[in-house]
TORDO-772889 format. One record per atom (N, C-alpha, C, CB): x, y, z. Coordinates in steps of 0.2 Angstrom, whole numbers. Glycine has a CB too. Layout:
X|Y|Z
...
***
This chain:
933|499|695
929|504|699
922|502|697
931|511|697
917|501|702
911|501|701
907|507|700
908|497|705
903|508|694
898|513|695
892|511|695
899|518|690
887|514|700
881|514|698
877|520|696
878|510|703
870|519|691
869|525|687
860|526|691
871|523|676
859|531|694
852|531|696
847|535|692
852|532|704
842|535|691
835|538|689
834|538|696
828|535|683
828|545|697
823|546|705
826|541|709
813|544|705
831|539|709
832|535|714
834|528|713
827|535|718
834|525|708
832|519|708
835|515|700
823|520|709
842|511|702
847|511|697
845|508|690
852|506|700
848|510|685
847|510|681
853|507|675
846|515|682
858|506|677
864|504|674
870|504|678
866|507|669
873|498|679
878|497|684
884|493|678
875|492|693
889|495|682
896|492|678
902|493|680
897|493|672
905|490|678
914|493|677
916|493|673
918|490|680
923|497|672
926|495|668
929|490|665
929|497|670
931|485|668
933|479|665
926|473|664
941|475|670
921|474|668
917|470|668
912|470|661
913|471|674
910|463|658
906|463|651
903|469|651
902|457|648
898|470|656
891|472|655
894|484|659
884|465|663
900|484|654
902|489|657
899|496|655
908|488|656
898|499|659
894|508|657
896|510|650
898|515|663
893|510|645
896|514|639
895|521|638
892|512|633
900|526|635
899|530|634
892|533|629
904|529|633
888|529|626
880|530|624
875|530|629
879|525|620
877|526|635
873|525|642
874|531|646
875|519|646
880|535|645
881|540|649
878|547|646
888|539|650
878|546|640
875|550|638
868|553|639
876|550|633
866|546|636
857|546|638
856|548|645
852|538|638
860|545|651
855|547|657
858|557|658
857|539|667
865|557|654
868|563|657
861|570|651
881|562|653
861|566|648
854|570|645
847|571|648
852|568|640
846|565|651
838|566|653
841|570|658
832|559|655
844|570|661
846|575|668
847|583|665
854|572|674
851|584|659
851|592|656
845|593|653
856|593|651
842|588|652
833|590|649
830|593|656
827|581|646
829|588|660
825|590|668
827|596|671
825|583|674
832|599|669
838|604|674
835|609|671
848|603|673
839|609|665
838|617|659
833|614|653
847|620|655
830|610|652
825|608|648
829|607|639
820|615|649
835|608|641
840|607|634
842|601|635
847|611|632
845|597|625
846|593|626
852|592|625
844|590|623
856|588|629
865|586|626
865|582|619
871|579|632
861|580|616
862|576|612
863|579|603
857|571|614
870|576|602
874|580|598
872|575|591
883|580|600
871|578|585
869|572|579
876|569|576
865|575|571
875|563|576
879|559|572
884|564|565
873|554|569
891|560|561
892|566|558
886|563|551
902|569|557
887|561|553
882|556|547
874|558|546
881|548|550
870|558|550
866|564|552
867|570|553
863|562|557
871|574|553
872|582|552
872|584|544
879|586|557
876|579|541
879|582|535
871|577|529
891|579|533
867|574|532
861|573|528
855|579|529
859|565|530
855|581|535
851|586|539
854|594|535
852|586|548
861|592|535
861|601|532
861|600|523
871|607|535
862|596|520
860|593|514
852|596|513
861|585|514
848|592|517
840|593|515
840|602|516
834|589|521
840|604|521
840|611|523
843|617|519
844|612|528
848|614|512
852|620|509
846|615|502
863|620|508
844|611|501
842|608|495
837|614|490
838|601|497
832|617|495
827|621|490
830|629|489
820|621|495
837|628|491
839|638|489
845|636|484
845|645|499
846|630|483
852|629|478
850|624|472
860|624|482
854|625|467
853|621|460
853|614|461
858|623|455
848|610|455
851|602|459
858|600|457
846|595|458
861|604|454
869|601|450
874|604|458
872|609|439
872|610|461
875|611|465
874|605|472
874|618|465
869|603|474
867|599|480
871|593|478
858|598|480
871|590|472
871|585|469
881|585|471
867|586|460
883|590|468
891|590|471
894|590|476
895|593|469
888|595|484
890|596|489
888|587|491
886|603|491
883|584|489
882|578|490
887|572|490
878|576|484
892|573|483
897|570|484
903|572|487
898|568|479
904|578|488
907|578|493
908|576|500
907|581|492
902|577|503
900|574|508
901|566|510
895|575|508
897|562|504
898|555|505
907|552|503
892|552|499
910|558|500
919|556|499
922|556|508
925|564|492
919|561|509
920|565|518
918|559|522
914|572|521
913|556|520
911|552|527
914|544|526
900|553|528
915|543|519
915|536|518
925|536|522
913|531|507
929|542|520
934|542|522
935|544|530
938|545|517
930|541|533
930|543|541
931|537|545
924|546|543
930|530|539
932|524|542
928|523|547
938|524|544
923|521|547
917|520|552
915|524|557
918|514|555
917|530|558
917|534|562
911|538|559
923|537|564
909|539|555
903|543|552
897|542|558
900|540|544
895|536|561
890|537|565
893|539|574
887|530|564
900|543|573
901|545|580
897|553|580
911|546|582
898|555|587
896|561|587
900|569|582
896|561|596
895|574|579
900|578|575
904|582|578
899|582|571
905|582|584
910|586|588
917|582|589
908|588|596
914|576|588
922|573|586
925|572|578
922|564|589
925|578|575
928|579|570
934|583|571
924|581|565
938|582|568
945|585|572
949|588|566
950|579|576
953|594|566
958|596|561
962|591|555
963|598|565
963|584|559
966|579|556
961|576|550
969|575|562
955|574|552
950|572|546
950|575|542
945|572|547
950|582|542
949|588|537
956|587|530
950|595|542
963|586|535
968|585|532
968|580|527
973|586|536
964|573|533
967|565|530
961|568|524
965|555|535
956|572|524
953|571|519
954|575|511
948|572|521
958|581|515
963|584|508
966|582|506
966|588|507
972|575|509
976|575|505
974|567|502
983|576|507
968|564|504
964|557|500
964|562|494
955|553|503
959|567|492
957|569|486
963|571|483
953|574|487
967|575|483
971|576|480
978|569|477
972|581|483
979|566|481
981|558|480
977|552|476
981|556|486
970|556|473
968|551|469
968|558|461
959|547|473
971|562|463
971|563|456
969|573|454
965|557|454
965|574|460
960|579|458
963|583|456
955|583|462
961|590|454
964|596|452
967|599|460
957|602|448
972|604|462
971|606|468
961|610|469
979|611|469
962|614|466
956|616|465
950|615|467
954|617|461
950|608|465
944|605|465
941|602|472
945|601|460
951|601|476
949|599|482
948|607|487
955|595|485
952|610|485
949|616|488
942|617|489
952|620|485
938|617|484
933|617|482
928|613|487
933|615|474
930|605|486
928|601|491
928|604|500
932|594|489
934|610|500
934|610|509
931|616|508
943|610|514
930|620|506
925|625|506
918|622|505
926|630|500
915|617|506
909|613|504
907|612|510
910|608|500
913|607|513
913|605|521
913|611|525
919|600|524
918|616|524
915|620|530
912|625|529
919|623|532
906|624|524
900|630|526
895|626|530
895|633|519
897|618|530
891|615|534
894|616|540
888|609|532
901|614|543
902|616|547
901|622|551
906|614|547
903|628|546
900|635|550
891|634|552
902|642|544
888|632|550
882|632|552
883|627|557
876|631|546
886|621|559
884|619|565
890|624|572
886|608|564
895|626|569
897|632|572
893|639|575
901|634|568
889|641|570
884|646|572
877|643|577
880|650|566
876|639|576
872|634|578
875|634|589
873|624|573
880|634|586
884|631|596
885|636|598
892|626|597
885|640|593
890|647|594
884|651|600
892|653|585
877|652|594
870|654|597
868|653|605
866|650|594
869|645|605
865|642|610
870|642|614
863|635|609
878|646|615
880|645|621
879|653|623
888|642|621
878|657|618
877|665|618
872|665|623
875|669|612
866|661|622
860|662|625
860|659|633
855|657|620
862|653|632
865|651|639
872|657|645
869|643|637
875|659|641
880|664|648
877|670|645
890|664|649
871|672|641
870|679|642
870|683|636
875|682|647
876|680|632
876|684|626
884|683|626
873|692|625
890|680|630
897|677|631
896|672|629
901|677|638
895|670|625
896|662|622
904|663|617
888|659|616
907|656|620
912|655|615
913|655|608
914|651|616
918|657|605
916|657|598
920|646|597
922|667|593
918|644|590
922|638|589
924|641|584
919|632|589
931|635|584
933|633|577
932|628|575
939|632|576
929|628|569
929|624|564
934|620|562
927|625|560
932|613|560
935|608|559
941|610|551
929|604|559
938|616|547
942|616|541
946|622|542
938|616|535
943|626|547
949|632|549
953|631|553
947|638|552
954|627|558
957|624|561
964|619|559
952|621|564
959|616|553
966|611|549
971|618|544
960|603|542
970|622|544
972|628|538
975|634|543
964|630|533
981|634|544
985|641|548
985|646|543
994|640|550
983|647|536
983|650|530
978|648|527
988|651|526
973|654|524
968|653|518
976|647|512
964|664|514
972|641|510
974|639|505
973|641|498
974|635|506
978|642|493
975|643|487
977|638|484
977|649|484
975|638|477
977|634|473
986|634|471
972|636|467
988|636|470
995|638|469
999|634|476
995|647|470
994|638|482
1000|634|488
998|628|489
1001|636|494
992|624|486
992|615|486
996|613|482
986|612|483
998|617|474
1002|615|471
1010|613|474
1001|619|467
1013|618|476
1016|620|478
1018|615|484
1015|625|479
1014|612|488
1016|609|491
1015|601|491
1015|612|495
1012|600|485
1015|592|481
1020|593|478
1010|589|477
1025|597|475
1028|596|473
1034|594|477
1027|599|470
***
């Protein structure tokens, strides 16, 4: 199938599917943005997860201790390097399953259950802020009916996990 992609009229990126020079999903974004920029003046464009988790890093840095930043730090860089090159995809593509592949990397190298615990409570305060973040801006858009989301670490978790039931379930 050919598609062609216009600005005012006038093309801007043409392809196909199987053809080298084919529409990317990056190409579709940009022009599907400048058109939600010109429409409703908002942007579609979602940060990297790689850029969200360095952005909410800087943002918590001056209300916390640098021992604490410093561990939320490594947690992060354990999160992102085990994402297998996908760190520089969009953060809406993080999924329940990352959350999991990333509990049980930590605890397969050794950690305390705790400690991973510890680690997913880390990831999902930043995720709740990019949660309240979407949560906001959809409030604002239908009125004050904006969907609520699930996060990526409540989502992976049908129960608050304790330490006891990580145990429990390596054994």
């Amino acid at each position: 199938m050919n598609v062609v992609l216009l600005r005012d009229g006038v093309p801007i990126c043409q392809g196909s599917s199987t053809s080298a020079g084919a529409i990317t999903t990056v190409q579709l974004r940009k022009v599907l943005n400048d058109v939600s920029e010109k429409i409703t003046g908002d942007s579609l464009i979602v940060p990297s997860v790689e850029d969200y988790f360095k952005d909410w890093l800087k943002s918590i840095a001056k209300r916390n201790r640098a021992a604490t930043i410093e561990r939320y730090g490594k947690t992060v860089r354990l999160f992102l390097s085990g994402l297998n090159g996908r760190a520089q995809k969009p953060i809406t593509g993080i999924m329940p399953k990352d959350i999991e592949n990333f509990l049980n990397a930590r605890l397969e190298t050794g950690v305390a259950p705790q400690t991973a615990i510890i680690d997913l409570k880390t990831l999902n305060t930043a995720f709740r802020r990019a949660e309240r973040s979407a949560t906001r801006s959809r409030c604002q858009d239908a009125g004050g009916g904006g969907a609520t989301l699930k996060t990526p670490v409540s989502a992976a978790r049908h129960r608050p996990a304790t330490a006891i039931a990580v145990k429990h379930a390596l054994i």
